[in-house]
N, CA, C and O atoms as a GROMACS GRO file, in nm:
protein
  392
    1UNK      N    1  11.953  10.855   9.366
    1UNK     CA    2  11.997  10.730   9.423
    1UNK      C    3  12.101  10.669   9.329
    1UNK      O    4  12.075  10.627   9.216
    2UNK      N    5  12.217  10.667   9.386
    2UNK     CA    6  12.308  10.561   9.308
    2UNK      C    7  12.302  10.428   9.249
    2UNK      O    8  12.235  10.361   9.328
    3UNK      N    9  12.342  10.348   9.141
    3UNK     CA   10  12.299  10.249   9.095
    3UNK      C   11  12.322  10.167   9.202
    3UNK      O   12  12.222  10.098   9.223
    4UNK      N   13  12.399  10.148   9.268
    4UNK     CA   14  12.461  10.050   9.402
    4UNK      C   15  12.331  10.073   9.518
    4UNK      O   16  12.284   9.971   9.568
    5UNK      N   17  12.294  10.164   9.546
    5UNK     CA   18  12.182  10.184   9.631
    5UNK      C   19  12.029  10.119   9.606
    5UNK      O   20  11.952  10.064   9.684
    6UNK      N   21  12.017  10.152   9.455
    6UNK     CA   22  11.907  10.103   9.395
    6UNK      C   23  11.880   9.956   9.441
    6UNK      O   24  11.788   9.904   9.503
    7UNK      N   25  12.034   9.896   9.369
    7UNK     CA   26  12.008   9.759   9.384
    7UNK      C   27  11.991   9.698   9.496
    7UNK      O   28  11.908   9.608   9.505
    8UNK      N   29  12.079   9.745   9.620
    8UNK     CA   30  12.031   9.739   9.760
    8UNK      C   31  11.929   9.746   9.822
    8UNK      O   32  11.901   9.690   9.928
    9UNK      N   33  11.846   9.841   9.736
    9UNK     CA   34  11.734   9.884   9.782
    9UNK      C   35  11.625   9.740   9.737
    9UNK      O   36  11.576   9.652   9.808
   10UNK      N   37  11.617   9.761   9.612
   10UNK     CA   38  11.578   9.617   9.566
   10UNK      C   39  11.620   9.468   9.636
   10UNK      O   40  11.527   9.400   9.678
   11UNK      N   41  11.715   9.433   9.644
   11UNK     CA   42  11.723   9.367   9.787
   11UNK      C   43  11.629   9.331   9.854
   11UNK      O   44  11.549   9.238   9.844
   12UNK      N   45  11.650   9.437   9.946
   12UNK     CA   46  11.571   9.466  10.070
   12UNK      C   47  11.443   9.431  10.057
   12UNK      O   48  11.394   9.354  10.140
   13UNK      N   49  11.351   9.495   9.924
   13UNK     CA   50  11.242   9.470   9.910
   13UNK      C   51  11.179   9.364   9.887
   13UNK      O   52  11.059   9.357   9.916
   14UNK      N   53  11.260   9.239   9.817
   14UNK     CA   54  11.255   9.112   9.757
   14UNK      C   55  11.246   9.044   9.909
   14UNK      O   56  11.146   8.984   9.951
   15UNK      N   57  11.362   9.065   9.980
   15UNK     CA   58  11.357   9.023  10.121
   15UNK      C   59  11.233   9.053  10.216
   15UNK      O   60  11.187   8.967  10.291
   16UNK      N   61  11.204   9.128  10.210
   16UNK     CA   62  11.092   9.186  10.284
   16UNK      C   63  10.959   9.164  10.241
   16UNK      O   64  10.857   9.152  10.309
   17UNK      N   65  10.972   9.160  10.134
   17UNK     CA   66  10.818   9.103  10.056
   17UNK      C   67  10.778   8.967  10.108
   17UNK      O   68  10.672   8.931  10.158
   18UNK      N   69  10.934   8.873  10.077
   18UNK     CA   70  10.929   8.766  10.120
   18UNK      C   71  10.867   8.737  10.293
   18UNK      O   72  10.768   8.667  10.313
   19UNK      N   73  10.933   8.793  10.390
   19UNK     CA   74  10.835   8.775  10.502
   19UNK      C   75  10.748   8.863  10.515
   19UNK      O   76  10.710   8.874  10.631
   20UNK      N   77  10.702   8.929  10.444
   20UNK     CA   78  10.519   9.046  10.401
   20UNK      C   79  10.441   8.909  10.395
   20UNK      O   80  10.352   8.875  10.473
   21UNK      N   81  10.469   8.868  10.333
   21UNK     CA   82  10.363   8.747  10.248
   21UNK      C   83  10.341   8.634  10.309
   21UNK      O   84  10.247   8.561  10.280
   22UNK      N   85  10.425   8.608  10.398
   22UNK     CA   86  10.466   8.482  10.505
   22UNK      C   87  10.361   8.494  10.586
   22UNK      O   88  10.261   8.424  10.600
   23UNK      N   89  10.407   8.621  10.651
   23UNK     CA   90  10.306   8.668  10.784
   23UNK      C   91  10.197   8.710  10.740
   23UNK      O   92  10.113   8.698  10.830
   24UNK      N   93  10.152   8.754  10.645
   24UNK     CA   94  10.008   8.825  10.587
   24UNK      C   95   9.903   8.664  10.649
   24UNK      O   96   9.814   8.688  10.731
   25UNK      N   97   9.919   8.547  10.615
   25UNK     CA   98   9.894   8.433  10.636
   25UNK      C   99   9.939   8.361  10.771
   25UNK      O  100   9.892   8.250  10.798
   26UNK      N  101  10.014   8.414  10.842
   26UNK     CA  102  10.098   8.332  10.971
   26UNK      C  103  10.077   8.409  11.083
   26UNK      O  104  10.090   8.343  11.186
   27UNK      N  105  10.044   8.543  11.103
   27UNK     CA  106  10.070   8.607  11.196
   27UNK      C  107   9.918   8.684  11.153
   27UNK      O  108   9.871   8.728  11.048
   28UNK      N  109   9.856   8.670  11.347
   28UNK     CA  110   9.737   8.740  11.376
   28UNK      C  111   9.763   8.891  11.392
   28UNK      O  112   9.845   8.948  11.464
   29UNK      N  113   9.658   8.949  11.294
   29UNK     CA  114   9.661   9.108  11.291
   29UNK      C  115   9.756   9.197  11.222
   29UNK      O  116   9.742   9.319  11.235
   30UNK      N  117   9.860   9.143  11.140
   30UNK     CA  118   9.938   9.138  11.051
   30UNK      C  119   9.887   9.182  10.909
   30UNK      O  120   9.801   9.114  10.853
   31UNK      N  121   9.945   9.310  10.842
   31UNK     CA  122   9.892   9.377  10.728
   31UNK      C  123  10.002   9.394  10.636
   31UNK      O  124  10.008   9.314  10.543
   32UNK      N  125  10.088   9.481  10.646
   32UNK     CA  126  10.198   9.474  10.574
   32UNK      C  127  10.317   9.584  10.669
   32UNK      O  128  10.312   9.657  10.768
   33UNK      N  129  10.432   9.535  10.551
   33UNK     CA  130  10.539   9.641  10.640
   33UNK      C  131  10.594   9.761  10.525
   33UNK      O  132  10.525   9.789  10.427
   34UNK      N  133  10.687   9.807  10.544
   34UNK     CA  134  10.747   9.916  10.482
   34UNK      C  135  10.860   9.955  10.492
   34UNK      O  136  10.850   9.984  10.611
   35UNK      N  137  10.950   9.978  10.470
   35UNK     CA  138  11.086  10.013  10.478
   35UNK      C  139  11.159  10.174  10.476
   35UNK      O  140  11.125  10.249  10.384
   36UNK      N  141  11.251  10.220  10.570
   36UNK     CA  142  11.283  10.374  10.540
   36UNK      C  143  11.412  10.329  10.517
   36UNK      O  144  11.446  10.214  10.544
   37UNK      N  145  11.506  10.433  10.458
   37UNK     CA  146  11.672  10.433  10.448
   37UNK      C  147  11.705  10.566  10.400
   37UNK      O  148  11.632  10.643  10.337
   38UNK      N  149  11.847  10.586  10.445
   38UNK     CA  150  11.918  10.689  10.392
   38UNK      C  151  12.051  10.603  10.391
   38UNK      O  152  12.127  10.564  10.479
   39UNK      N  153  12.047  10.590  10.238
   39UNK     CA  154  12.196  10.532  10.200
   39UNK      C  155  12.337  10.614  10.224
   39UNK      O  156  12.445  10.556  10.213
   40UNK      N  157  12.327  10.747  10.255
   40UNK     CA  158  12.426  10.806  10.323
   40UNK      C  159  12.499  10.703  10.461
   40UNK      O  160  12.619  10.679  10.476
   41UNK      N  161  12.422  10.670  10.521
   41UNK     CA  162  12.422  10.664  10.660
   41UNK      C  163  12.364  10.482  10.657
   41UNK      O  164  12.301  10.424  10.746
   42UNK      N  165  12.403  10.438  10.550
   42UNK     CA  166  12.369  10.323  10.556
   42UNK      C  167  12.458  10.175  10.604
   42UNK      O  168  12.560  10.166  10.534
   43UNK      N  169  12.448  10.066  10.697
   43UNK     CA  170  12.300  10.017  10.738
   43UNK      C  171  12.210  10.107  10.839
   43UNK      O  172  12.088  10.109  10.820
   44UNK      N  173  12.265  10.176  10.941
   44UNK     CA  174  12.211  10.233  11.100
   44UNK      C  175  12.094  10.325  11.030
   44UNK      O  176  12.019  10.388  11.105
   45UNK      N  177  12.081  10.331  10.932
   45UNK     CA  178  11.971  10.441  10.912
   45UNK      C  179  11.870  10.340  10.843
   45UNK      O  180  11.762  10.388  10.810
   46UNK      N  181  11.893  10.210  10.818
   46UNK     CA  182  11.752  10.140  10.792
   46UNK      C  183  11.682  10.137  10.858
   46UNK      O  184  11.737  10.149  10.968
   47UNK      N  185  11.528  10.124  10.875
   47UNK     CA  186  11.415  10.118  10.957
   47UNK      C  187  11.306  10.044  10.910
   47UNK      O  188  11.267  10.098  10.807
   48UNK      N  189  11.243   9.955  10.936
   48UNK     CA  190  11.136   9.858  10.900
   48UNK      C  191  11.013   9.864  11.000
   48UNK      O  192  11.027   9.832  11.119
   49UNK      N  193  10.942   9.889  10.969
   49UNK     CA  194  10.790   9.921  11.019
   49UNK      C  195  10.717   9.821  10.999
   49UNK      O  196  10.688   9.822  10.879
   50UNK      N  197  10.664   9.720  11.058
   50UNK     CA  198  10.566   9.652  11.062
   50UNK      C  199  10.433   9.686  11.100
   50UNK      O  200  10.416   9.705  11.221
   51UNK      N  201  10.302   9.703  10.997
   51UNK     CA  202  10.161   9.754  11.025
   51UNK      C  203  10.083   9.633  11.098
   51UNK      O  204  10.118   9.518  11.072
   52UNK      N  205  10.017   9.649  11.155
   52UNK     CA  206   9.924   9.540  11.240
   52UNK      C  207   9.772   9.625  11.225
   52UNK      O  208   9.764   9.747  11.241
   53UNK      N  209   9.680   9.555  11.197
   53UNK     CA  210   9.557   9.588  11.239
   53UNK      C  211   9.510   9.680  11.363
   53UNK      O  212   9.553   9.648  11.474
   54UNK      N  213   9.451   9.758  11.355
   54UNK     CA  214   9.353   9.824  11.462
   54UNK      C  215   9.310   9.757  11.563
   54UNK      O  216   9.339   9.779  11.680
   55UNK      N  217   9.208   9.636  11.506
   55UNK     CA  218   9.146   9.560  11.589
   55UNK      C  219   9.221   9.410  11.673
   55UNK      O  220   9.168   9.313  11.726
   56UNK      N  221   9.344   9.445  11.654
   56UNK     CA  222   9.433   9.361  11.722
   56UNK      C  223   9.463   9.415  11.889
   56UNK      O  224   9.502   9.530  11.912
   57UNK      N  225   9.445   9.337  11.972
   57UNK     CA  226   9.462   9.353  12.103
   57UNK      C  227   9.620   9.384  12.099
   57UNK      O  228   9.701   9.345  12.014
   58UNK      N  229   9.643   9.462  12.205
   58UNK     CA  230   9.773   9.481  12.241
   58UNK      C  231   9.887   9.371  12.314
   58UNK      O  232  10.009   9.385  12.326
   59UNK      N  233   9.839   9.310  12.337
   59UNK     CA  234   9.913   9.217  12.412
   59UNK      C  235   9.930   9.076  12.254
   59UNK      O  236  10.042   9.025  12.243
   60UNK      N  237   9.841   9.040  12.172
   60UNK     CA  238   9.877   9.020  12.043
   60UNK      C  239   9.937   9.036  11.927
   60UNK      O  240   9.964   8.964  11.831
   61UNK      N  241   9.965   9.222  11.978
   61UNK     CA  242  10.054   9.251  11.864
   61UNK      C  243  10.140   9.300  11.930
   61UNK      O  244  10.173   9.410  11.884
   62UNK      N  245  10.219   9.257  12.058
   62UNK     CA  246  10.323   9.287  12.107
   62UNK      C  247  10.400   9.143  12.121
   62UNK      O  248  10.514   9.115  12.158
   63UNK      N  249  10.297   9.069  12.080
   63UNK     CA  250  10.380   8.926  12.071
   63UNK      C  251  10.409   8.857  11.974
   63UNK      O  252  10.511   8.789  11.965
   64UNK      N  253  10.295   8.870  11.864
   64UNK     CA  254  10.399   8.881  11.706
   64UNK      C  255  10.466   8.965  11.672
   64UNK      O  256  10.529   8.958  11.566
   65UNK      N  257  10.471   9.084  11.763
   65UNK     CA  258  10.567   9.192  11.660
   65UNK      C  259  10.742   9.123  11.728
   65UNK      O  260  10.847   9.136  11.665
   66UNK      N  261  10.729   9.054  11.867
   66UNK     CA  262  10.843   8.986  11.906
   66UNK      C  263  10.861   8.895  11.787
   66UNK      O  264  10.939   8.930  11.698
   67UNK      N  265  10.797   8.785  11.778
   67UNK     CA  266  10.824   8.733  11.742
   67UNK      C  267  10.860   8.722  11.537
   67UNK      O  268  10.906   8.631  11.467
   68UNK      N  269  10.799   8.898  11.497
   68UNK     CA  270  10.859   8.868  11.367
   68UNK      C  271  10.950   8.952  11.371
   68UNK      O  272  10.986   8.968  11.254
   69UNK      N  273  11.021   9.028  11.451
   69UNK     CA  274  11.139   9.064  11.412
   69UNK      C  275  11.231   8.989  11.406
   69UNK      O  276  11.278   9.006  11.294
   70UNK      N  277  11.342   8.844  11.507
   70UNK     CA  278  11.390   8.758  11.428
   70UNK      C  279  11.387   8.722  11.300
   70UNK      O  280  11.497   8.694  11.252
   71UNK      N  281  11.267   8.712  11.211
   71UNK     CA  282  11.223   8.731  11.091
   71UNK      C  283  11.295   8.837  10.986
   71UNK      O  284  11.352   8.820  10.878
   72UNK      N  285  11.272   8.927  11.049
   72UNK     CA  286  11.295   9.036  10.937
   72UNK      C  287  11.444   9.035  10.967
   72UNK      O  288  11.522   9.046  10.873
   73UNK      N  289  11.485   9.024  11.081
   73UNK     CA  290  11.631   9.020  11.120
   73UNK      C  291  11.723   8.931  10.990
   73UNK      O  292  11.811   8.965  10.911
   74UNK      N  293  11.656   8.814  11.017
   74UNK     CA  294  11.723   8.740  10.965
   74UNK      C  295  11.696   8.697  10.782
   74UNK      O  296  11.758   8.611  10.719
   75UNK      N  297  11.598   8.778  10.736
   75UNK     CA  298  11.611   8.822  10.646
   75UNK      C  299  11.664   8.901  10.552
   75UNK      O  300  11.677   8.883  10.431
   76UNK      N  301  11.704   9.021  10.643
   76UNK     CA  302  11.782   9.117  10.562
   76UNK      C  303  11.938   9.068  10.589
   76UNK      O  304  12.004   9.071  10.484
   77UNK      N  305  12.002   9.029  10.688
   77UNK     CA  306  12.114   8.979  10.718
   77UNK      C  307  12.162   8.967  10.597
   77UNK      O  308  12.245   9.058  10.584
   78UNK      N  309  12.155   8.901  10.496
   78UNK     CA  310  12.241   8.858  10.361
   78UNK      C  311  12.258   8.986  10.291
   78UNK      O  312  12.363   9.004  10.231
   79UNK      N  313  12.150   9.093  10.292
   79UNK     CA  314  12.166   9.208  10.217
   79UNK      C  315  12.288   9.351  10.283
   79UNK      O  316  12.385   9.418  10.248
   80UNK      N  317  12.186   9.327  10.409
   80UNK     CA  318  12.298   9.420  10.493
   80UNK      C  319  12.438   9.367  10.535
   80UNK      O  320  12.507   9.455  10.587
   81UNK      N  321  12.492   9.253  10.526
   81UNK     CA  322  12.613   9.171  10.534
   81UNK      C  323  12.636   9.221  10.754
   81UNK      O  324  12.740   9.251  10.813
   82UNK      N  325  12.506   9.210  10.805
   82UNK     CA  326  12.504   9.158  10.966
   82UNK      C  327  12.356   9.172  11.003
   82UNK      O  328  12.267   9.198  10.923
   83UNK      N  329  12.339   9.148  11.142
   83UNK     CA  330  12.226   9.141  11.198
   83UNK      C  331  12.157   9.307  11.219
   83UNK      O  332  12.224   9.393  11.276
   84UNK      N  333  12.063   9.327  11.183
   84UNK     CA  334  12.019   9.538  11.189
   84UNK      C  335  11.952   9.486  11.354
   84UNK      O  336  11.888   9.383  11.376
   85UNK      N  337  11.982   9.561  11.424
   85UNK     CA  338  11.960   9.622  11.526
   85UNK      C  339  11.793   9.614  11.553
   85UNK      O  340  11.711   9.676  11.486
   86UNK      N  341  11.761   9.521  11.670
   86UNK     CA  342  11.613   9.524  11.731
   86UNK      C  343  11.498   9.673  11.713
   86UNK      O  344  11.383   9.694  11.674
   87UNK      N  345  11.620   9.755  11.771
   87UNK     CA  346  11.582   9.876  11.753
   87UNK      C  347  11.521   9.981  11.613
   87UNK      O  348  11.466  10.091  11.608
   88UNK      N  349  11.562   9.882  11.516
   88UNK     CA  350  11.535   9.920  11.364
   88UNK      C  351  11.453   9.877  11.309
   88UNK      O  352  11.442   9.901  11.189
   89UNK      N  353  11.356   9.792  11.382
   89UNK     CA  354  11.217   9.739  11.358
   89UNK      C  355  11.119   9.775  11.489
   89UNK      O  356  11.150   9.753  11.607
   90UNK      N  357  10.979   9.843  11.434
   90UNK     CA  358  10.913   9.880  11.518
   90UNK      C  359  10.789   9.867  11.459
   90UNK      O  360  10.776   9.906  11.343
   91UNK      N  361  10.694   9.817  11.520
   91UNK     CA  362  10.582   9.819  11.554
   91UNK      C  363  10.447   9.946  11.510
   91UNK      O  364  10.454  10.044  11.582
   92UNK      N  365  10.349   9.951  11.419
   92UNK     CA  366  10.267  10.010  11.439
   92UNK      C  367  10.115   9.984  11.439
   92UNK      O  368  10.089   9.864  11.441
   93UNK      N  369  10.010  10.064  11.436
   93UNK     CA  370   9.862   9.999  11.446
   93UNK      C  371   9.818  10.039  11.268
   93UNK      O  372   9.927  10.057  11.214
   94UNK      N  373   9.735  10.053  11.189
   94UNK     CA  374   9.703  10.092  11.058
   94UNK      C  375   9.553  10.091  11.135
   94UNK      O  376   9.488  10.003  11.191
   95UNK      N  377   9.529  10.241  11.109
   95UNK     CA  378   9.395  10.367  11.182
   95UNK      C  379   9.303  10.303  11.047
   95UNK      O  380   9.356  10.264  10.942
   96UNK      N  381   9.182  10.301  11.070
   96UNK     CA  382   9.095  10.283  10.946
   96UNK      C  383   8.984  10.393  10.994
   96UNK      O  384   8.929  10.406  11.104
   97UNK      N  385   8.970  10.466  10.874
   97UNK     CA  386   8.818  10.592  10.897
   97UNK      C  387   8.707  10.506  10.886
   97UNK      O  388   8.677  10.421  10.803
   98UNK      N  389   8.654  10.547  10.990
   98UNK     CA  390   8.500  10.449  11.014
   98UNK      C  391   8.382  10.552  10.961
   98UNK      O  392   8.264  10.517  10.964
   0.00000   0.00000   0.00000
């Protein structure tokens, strides 16, 4: 990773931590998120994953996951210098072994 990437990368994470921690407290069924990239191909190859609980109904976590992507949107905006694409944040459940 290039020093320029690093720091980008770092960025991102400062940003993202920042609404991790927001929503850990604000948003029902809400666990944490995670970030992918390939700085080749960078911004279109960022991807942000938001985890939600198991025991979250679907219709609950299809309505905070609306409502925190504006969030993450508008969080990374300053790093990525525009808005990343709806499509670059998605939604998942976090499986727990019973």
């Amino acid at each position: 990773m290039k020093k320029t990437d690093k720091k980008t990368d770092n960025q991102i994470i400062k940003a993202l931590t920042e609404v991790c921690e927001r929503a850990k407290f604000e948003t029902s069924g809400f666990v944490w998120l995670t970030h992918a990239v390939d700085y080749n191909r960078f911004p279109q190859s960022l991807k942000v994953t938001l985890v939600f609980n198991d025991s979250v109904s679907e219709d609950l976590l299809l309505s905070e996951f609306k409502a925190l992507t504006p969030e993450v949107q508008a969080a990374l905006e300053p790093v990525v210098g525009a808005v990343i694409s709806p499509k670059q944040i998605e939604a998942r459940r976090e499986h727990s072994v019973h």
